[in-house]
C-alpha positions as CSV (number, residue, x, y, z in Angstrom):
1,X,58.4,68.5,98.2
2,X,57.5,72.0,99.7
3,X,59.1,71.2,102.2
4,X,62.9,70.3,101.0
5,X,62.2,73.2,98.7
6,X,62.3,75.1,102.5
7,X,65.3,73.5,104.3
8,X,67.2,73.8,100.7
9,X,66.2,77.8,100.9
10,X,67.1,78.1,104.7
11,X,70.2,76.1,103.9
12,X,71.4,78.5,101.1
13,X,70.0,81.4,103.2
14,X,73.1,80.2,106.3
15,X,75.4,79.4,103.8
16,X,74.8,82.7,102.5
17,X,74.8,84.7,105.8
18,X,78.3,82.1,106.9
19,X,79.7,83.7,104.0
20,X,79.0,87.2,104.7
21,X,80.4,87.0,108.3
22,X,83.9,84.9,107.2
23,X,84.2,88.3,104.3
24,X,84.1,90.3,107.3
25,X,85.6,89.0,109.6
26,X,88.4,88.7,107.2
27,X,88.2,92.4,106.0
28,X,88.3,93.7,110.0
29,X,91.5,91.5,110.3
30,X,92.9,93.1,107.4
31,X,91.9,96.8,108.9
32,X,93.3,95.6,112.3
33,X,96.3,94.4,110.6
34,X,97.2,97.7,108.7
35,X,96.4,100.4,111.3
36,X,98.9,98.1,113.3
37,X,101.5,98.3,110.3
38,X,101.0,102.1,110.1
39,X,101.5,102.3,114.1
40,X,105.1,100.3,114.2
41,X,106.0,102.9,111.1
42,X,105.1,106.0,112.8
43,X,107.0,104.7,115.9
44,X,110.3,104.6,114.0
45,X,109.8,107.5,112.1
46,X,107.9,106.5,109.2
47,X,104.9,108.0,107.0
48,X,103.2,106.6,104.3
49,X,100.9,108.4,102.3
50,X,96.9,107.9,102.0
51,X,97.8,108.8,97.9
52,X,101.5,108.6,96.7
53,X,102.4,112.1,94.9
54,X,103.2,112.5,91.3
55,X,107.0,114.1,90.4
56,X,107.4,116.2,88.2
57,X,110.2,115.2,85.0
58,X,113.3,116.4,85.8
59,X,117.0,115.4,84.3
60,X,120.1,114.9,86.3
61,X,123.0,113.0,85.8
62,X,124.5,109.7,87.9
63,X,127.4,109.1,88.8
64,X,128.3,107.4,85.9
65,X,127.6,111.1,84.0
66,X,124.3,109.7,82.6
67,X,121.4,111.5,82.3
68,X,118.6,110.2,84.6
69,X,115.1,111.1,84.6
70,X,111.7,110.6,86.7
71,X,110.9,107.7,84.3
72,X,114.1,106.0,85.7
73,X,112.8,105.5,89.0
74,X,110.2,103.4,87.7
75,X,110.1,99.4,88.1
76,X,112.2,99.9,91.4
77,X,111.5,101.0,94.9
78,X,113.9,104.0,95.9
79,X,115.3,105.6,98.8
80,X,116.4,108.9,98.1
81,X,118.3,111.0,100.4
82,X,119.5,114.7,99.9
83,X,123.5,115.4,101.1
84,X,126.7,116.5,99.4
85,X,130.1,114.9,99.7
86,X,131.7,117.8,102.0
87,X,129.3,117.3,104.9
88,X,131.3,116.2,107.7
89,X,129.0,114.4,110.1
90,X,125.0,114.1,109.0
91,X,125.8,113.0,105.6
92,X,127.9,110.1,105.9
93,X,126.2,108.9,109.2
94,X,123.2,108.4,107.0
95,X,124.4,106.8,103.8
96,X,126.4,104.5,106.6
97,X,123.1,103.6,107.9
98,X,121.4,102.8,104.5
99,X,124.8,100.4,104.1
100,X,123.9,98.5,106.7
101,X,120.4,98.4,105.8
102,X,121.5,97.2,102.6
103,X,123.6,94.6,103.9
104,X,121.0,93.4,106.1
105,X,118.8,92.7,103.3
106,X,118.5,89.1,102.2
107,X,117.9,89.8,98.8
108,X,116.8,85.8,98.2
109,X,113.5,86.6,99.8
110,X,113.6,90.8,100.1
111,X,112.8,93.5,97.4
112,X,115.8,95.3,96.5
113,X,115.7,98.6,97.0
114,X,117.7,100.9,94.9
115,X,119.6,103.9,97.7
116,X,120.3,107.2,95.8
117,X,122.5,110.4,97.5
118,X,121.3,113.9,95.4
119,X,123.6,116.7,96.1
120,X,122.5,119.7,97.7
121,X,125.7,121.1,96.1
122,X,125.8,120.8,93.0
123,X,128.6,123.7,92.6
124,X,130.8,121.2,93.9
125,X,129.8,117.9,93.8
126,X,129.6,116.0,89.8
127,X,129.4,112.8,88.6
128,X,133.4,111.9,89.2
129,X,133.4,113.5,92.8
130,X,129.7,111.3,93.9
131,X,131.4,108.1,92.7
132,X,134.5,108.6,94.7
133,X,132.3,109.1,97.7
134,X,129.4,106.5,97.4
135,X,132.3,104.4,96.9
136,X,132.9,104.2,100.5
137,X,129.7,103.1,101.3
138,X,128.1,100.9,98.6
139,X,129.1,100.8,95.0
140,X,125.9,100.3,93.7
141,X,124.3,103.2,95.6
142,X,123.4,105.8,93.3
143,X,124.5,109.7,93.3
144,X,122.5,112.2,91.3
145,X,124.1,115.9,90.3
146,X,123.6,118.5,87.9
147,X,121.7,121.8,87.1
148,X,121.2,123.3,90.2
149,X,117.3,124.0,89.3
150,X,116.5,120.8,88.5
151,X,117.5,119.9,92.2
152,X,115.7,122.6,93.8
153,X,112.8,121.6,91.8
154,X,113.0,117.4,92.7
155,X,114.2,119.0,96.5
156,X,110.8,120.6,96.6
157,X,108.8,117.9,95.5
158,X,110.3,116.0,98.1
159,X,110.0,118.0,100.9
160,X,113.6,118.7,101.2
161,X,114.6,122.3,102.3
162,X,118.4,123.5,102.0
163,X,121.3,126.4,101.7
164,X,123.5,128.0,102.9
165,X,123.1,129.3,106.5
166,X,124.5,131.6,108.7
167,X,127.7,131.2,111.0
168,X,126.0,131.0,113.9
169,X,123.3,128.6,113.1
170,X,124.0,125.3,114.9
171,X,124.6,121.7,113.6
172,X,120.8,120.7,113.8
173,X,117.2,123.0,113.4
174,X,113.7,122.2,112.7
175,X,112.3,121.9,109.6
176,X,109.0,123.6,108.9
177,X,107.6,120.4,106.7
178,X,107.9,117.5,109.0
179,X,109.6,116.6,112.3
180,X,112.5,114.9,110.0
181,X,116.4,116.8,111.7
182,X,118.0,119.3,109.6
183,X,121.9,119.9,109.1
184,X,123.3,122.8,109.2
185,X,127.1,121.7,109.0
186,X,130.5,123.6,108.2
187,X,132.4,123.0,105.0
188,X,136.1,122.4,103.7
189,X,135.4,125.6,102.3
190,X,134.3,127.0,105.6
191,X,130.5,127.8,104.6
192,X,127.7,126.1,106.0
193,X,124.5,124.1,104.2
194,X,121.9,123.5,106.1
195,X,119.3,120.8,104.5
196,X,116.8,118.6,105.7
197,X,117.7,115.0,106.5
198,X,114.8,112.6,105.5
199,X,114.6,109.9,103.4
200,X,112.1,110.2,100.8
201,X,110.5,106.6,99.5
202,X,109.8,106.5,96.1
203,X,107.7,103.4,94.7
204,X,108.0,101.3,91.5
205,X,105.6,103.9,89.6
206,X,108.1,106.6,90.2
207,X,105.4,108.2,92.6
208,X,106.3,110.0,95.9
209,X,105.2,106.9,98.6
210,X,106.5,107.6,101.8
211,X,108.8,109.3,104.1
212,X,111.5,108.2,106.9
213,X,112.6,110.9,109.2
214,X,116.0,111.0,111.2
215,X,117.6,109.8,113.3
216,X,118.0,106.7,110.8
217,X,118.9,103.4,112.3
218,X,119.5,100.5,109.9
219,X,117.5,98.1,111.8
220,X,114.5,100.3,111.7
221,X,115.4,101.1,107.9
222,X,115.0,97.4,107.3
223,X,112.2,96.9,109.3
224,X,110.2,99.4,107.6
225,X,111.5,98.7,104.0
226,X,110.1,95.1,104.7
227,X,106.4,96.5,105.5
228,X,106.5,99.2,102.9
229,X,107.8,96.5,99.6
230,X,105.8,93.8,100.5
């Protein structure tokens, strides 16, 4: 009797320690498998956060002319990028790309993402005038205008420097935040705005996630998109 009573102990002790080493074997493939995920991100250009960041509230208006807040990015992943309708070259390069990456979604089996333009000038651009030019790109793309403030503010929370700039200042500079290119591109109106030419993620929460720096590529978009929404 002693005796099964010791080969059942042992028995549970193995099946114990067998246990043990599948949970961690399991958990280092895990680890291996993420820092992997994060390497093929930074290698196209991409960063997510250790802790997404909270927005502030803020109130712009679509292109529909209604009012949309931070709560409205809830229950949705985002892509937000920061343009205006003038820009002659960065700005519709980029929302061409996120196109393509839309279309190259197979929306039976992918997330759908939700792909937002927010004007960096908002003297011009209004809800009539970012409908007209989504339009050429994807009419269910989203444009965001309004009080200049409430941009800057959303803009900062984002990362996203912009103005005018000087005459002289060249199509593309640095960017003291991140690596991500800047425009600094003439208008019809022959000024210049220069602004920072990231994508910022935002998750289903409404949170801050990630960040996608230039030069965008669709293929890349949708490669990362896939990692980052599963």
């Amino acid at each position: 009797m002693q005796l099964i009573l010791k080969r059942k102990t042992a028995l549970i002790a193995f099946l114990a320690f067998d246990a043990i080493v599948v949970v961690a074997l399991v958990v280092l493939f895990l680890m291996r498998s993420e820092r992997q995920n994060e390497v093929e991100l930074r290698e196209i250009g991409v960063t997510v956060y250790a802790e997404a960041r909270t927005l502030s509230d803020f109130r712009l208006l679509d292109q529909q002319g209604e009012f949309f807040t931070k709560d409205d990015f809830q229950d949705h992943w985002n892509l937000v990028f920061f343009g205006f309708t003038h820009c002659p070259d960065i700005c519709p390069l980029t929302m061409a790309e996120l196109a393509q990456f839309y279309d190259g979604l197979d929306f039976s089996q992918d997330v759908k993402p939700r792909v937002f333009l927010v004007t960096v000038d908002p003297g011009r651009d209004n809800p009539e005038s970012m409908a007209a030019y989504l339009a050429n790109f994807n009419e269910e793309f989203i444009g965001l205008s309004g009080d200049p403030d409430q941009i800057a503010q959303l803009a900062a929370e984002l990362y996203v420097g912009y103005g005018e700039a000087d005459e002289s200042e060249v199509a593309a500079t640095s960017h003291d935040h991140d690596p991500s290119h800047n425009a600094a591109v003439e208008t019809n109106d022959s000024y210049q705005i220069e602004h920072s030419a990231h994508i910022a993620v935002i998750d289903p929460q409404g949170d801050y996630y990630a960040v996608m720096r230039a030069p965008h590529r669709d293929r890349d978009l949708v490669s990362a998109f896939r990692q980052i929404a599963k």
